[in-house]
GUMI-728195 format. One record per residue (C-alpha): residue in one letter; x negated, y, z negated. Coordinates in steps of 0.02 Angstrom, whole numbers, padded with zeros to 5 digits, always signed. Layout:
AXYZ/...
end
This chain:
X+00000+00000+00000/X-00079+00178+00063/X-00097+00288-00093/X+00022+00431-00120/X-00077+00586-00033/X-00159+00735-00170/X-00219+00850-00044/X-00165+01003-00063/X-00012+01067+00040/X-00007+01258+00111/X+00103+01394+00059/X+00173+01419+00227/X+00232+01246+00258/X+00337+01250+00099/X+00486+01337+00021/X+00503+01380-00172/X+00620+01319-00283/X+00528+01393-00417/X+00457+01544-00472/X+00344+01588-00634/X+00192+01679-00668/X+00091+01552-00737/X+00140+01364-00705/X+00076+01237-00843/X+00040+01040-00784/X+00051+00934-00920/X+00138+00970-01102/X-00007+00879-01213/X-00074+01004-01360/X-00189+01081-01210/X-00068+01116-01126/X+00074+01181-01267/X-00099+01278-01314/X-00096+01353-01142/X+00086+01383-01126/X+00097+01473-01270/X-00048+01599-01252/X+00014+01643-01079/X+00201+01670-01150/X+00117+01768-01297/X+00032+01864-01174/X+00204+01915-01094/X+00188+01801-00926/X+00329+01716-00871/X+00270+01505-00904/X+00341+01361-00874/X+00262+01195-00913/X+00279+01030-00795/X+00296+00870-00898/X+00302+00714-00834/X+00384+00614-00944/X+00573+00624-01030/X+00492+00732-01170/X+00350+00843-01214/X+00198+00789-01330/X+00094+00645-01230/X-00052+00548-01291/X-00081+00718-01428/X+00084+00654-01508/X+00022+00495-01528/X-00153+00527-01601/X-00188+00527-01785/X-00192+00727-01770/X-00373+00756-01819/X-00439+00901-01775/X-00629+00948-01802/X-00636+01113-01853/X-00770+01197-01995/X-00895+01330-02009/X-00785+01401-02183/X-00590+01364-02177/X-00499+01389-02327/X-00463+01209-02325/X-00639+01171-02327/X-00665+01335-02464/X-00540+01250-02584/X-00621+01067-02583/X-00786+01169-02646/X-00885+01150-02454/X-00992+01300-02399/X-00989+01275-02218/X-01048+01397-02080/X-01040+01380-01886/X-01235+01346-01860/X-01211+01195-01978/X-01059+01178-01864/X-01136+01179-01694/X-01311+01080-01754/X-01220+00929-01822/X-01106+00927-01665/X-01252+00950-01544/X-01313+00780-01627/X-01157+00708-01636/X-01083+00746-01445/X-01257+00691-01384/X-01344+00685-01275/X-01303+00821-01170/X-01169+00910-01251/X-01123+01085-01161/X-01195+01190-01273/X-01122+01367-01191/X-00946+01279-01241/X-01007+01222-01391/X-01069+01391-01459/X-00918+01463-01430/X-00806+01335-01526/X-00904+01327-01673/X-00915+01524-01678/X-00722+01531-01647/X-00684+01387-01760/X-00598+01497-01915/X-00504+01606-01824/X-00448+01427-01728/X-00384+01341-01878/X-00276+01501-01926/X-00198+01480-01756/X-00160+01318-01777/X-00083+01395-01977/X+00008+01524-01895/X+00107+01402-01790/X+00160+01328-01965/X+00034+01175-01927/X+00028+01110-02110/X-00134+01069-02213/X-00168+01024-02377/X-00311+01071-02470/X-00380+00896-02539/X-00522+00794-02485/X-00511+00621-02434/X-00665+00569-02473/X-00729+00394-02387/X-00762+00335-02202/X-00631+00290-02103/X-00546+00349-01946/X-00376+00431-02041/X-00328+00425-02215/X-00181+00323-02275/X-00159+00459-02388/X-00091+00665-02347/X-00262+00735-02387/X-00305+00873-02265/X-00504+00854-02234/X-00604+00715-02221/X-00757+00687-02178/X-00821+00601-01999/X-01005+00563-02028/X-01061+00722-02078/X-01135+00644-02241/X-01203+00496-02154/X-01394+00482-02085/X-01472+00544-01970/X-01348+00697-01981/X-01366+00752-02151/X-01545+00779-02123/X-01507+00898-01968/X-01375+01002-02049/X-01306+01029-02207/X-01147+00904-02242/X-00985+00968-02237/X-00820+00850-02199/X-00720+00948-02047/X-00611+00840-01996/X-00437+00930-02039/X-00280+00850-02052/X-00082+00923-02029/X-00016+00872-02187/X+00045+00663-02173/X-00018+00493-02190/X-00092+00410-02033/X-00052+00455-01869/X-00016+00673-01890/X+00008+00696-01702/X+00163+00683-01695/X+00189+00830-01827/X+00068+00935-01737/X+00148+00932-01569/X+00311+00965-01660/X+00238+01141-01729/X+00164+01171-01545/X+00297+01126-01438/X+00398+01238-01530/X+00297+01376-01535/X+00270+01383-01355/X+00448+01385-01313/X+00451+01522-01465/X+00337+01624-01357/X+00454+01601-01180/X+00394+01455-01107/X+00504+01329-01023/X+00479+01163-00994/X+00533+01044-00856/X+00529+00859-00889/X+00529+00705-00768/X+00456+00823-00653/X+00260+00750-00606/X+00146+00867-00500/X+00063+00801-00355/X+00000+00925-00245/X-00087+01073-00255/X-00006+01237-00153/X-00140+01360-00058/X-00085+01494+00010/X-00198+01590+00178/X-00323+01666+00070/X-00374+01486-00005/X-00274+01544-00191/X-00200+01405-00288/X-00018+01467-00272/X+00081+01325-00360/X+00106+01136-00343/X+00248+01021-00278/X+00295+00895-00369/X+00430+00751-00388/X+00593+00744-00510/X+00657+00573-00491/X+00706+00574-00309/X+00677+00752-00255/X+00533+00852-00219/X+00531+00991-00291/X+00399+01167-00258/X+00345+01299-00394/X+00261+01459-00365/X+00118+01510-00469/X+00090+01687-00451/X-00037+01711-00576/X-00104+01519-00606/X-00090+01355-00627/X-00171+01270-00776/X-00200+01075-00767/X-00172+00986-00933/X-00121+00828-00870/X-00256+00719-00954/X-00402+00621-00933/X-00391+00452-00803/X-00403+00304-00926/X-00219+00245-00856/X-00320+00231-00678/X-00407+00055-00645/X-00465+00122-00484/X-00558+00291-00572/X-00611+00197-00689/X-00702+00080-00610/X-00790+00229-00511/X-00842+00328-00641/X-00827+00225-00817/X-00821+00059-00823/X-00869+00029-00987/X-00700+00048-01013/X-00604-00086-00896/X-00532-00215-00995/X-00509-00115-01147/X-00360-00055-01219/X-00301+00129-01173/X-00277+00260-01302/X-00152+00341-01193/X+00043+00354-01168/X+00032+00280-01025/X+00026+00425-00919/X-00172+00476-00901/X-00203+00409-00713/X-00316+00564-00679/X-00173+00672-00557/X-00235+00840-00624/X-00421+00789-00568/X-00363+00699-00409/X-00282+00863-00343/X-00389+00982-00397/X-00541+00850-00290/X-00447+00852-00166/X-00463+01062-00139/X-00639+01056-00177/X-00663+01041-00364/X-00825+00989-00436/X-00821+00869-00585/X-00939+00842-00732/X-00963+00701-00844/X-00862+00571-00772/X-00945+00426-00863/X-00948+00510-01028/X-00813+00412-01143/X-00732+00383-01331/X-00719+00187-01356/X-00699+00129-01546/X-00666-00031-01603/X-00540-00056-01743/X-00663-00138-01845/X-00608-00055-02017/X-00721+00069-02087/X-00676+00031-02258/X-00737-00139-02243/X-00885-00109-02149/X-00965+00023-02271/X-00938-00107-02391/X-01002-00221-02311/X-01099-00243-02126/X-01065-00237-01954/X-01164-00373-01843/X-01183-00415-01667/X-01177-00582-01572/X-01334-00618-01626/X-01272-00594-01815/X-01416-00418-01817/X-01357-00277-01895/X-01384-00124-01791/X-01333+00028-01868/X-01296+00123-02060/X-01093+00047-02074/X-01057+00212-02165/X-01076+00330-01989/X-00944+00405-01895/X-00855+00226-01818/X-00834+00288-01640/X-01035+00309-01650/X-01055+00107-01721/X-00928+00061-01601/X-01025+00156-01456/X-01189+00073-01521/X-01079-00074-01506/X-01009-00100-01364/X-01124-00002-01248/X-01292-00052-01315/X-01279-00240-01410/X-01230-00424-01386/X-01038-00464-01439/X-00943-00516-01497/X-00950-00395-01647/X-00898-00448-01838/X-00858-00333-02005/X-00940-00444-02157/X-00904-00413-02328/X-00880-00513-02485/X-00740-00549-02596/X-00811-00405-02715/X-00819-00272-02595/X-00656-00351-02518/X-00557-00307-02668/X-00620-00133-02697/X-00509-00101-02545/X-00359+00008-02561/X-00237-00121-02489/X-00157+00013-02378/X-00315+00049-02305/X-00318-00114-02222/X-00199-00068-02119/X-00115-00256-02142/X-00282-00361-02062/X-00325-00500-02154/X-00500-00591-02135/X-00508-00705-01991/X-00629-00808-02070/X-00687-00857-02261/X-00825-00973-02302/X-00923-00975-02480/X-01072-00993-02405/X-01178-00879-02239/X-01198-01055-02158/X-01043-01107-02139/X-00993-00925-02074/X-01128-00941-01946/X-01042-01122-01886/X-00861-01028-01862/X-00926-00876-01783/X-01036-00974-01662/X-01206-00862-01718/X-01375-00928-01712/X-01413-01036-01860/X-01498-00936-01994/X-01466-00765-01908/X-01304-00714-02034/X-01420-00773-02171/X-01596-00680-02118/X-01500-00517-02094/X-01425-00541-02249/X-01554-00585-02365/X-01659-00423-02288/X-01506-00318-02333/X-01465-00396-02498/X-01670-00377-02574/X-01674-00199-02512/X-01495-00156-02600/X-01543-00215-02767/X-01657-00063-02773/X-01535+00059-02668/X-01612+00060-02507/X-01605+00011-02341/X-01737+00054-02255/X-01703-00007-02096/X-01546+00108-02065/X-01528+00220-02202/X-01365+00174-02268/X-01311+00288-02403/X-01348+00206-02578/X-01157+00232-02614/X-01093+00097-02516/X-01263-00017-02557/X-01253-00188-02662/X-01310-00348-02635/X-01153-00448-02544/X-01129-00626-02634/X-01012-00768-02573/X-00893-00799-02525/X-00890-00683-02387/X-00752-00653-02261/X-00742-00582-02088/X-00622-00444-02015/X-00621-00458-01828/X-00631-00274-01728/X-00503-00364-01612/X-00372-00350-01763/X-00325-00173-01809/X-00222-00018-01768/X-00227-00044-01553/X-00175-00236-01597/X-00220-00403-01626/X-00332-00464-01463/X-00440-00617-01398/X-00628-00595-01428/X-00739-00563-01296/X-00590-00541-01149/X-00646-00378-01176/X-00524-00318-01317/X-00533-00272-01500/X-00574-00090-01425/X-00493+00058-01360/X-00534+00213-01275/X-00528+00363-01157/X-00606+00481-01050/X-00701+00626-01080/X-00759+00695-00927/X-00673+00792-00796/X-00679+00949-00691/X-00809+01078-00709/X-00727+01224-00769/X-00787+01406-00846/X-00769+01426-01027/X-00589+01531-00989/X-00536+01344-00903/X-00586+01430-00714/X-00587+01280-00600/X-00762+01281-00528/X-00780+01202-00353/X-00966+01118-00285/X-01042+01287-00245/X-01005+01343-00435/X-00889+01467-00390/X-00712+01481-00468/X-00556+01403-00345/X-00465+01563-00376/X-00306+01540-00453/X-00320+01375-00521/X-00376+01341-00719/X-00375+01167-00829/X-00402+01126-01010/X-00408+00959-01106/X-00469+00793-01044/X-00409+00852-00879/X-00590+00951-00904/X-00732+00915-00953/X-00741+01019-01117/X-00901+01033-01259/X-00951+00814-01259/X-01095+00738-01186/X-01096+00555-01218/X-01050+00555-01392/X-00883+00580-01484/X-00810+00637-01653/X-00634+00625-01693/X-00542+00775-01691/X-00641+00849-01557/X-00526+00815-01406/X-00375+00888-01470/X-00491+01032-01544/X-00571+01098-01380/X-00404+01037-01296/X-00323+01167-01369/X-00456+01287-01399/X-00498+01314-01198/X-00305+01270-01183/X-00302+01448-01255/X-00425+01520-01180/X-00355+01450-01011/X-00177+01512-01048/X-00247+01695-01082/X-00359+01706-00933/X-00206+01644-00805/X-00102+01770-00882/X-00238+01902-00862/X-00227+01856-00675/X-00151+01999-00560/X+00017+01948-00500/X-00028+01903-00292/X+00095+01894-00165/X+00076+01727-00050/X-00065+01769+00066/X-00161+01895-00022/
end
């Protein structure tokens, strides 16, 4: 079957069913971040979703949202943060090759961020949750996402920024309550069902609007100031995928269903550069509150990295760089320390009293479980662990009997061992675009007219990941894209 054509269509051949001054693709928190900033700034928005309702993969995500450098949040739990501290421990942490021009600016602008996000009655409590883990069980509204964890706390001074709308578990559904409603506060209007799938130029080469379908019809909006492309990242697309990341075929998605790179494909299709395409989040749902307690080991039964890091960087050491499959171990001691809500309902998939007889069901190398073990055990007896710096907090010897959590059992669901599963992710990269969302095409100039935000961009990652920093540049260039479309002159078709 011949795929559905993205290149873009010309003004002239179409008629308008729709006018606006700025025309929003995608109703994700980029793009309710967009809307909203372009409404505030009195153009006339409308937003494009495809789906029955507004909110996307954002209203599904646990709602983190990395934001420091001195919030009040981060004021009242007794952290003196600033944005250097800010921007050095996420030029480590995005690494290699984080943008640092994007960076710079979201660090700098990361206060004054957080009371937008206040403003649009986004809820936060002032408490600390204070262990590893990828969202608290409990309402606590900052946590901390490796900050305190080597090598980082030697190349900035720890602060926790990972800031949380006030709920237990998955807050993105509150947060794209508070911004859907806010945009629509501000004037925009949205328009579900309705998917985008070409780009309109007009005679002087402007991005002038997009048709797209509703159900059955085709239907064509004008954009007389901009169009801003929030439609997400391309994990939904096997075929993208495989071109530009396949690390991640045969993982689960962390999408709605709905990221199967359009907004790139169009924008490509008029000339759009790209940047980053390989760059990815994948995280296995090994628990983090076992494996600080415990260790995280490869096929070969080695551990491979401190267990008390941010897990999206053990489960990109993981799954990119070692032998699976990939096992939490822990003992019955360390086991029962464990909040029994934060175990999100996994049970061990294996229990043996002795490292032997774990090796047997696990299918390592005989002795491997119980070299790596022994080395860890004589070093934690004197709080230390030389080999990867483990934080003596989480540091005891680990005495049968042991169990083992498999990553393939968690929060994405239960899967089969090396098919592939027991990890989920998305895509980071996307088109190159100024830091006021400008749509840059392979000369580096801006495609006039046409702006994007989100994963539909690539934003301030390089290969590395921390939670809470999609949705935080999302909608931090979301706003900055939103301003600069309405800041556009109003153009007539043609000129």
């Amino acid at each position: 079957m011949a795929k559905p054509s993205v290149e873009p269509v010309g003004a002239a051949e179409v008629e308008f069913d729709h006018e606006c001054d700025v025309l929003v693709v995608g109703f994700g928190a980029a793009g309710a971040a967009a809307a909203y900033e372009a409404a505030a700034a009195g153009a006339d928005v409308l937003v494009l979703e495809r789906s029955s309702g507004p909110g996307g993969t954002s209203a599904q995500s646990g709602g983190e949202l990395y934001l420091g450098g001195g919030t009040r949040v981060q004021e009242a739990c007794g952290f003196d943060d600033t944005p250097d501290d800010m921007f050095a421990f996420l030029t480590a942490a995005l690494g290699p090759h984080a943008d640092a021009e994007k960076l710079r600016l979201y660090c700098d602008g990361s206060v004054e961020h957080f009371e937008w996000f206040r403003a649009r009655g986004v809820p936060f409590k002032e408490t600390l949750f204070d262990a590893p883990g990828w969202m608290p069980y409990t309402d606590d509204g900052l946590m901390w996402l490796g900050e305190n964890a080597w090598p980082y706390n030697e190349i900035a001074r720890p602060a926790p920024r990972g800031h949380r709308p006030e709920t237990p578990m998955f807050a993105g559904g509150i947060l794209m309550d508070k911004l859907i409603a806010a945009a629509a506060e501000a004037g925009a209007v949205a328009h579900q069902d309705t998917c985008a799938t070409n780009l309109v130029v007009d005679g002087a080469g402007r991005v002038a609007g997009v048709v797209a379908r509703r159900f059955a019809d085709r239907v064509v909006y004008r954009a007389r100031r901009g169009v801003v492309l929030t439609s997400g990242g391309f994990v939904d697309n096997e075929e993208m995928l495989a071109d530009h990341a396949p690390v991640l075929l045969g993982h689960d998605k962390v999408s709605d269903g709905t990221s199967d790179g359009s907004g790139i494909r169009m924008a490509t299709a008029l000339g759009a550069a790209t940047r980053r395409m390989a760059s990815v989040e994948i995280a296995l749902t090994a628990n983090p509150a076992v494996i600080c307690r415990g260790m995280l080991v490869d096929g070969l039964g080695r551990r491979f990295i401190n267990e008390d890091v941010y897990p999206g960087l053990f489960s990109h050491r993981a799954v990119q760089h070692q032998p699976g499959p990939y096992w939490a171990i822990i003992d019955e001691a360390g086991h029962d320390e464990i909040d029994e809500a934060d175990m999100w309902g996994v049970r061990p998939k294996h229990a043996a009293e002795t490292l032997a007889e774990l090796e047997e069901s696990l299918g390592l190398p005989p002795g491997s479980l119980e070299a790596t073990v022994e080395t860890y055990n004589r070093f934690a007896e004197r709080g230390e662990d030389p080999y990867f710096h483990k934080d003596p907090r989480w540091l005891r010897p680990l005495k049968g009997p042991f169990a083992v959590i498999d990553p393939a059992d968690g929060f994405f669901g239960a899967g089969k061992h090396g098919a592939g599963t027991g990890a989920g992710g998305f895509t980071l990269g996307g088109l190159d675009t100024t830091a006021d969302g400008e749509v840059r095409n392979n000369s580096g100039e801006p495609i006039p007219g046409l702006y994007a935000a989100g994963r539909t961009a690539s934003g301030i990652h390089g290969e590395g990941y921390i939670s809470g920093t999609s949705l935080g540049d999302g909608t931090f260039f979301g706003r900055r894209a939103g301003r600069a479309a309405a800041a556009s002159e109003n153009r007539e078709v043609g000129e």
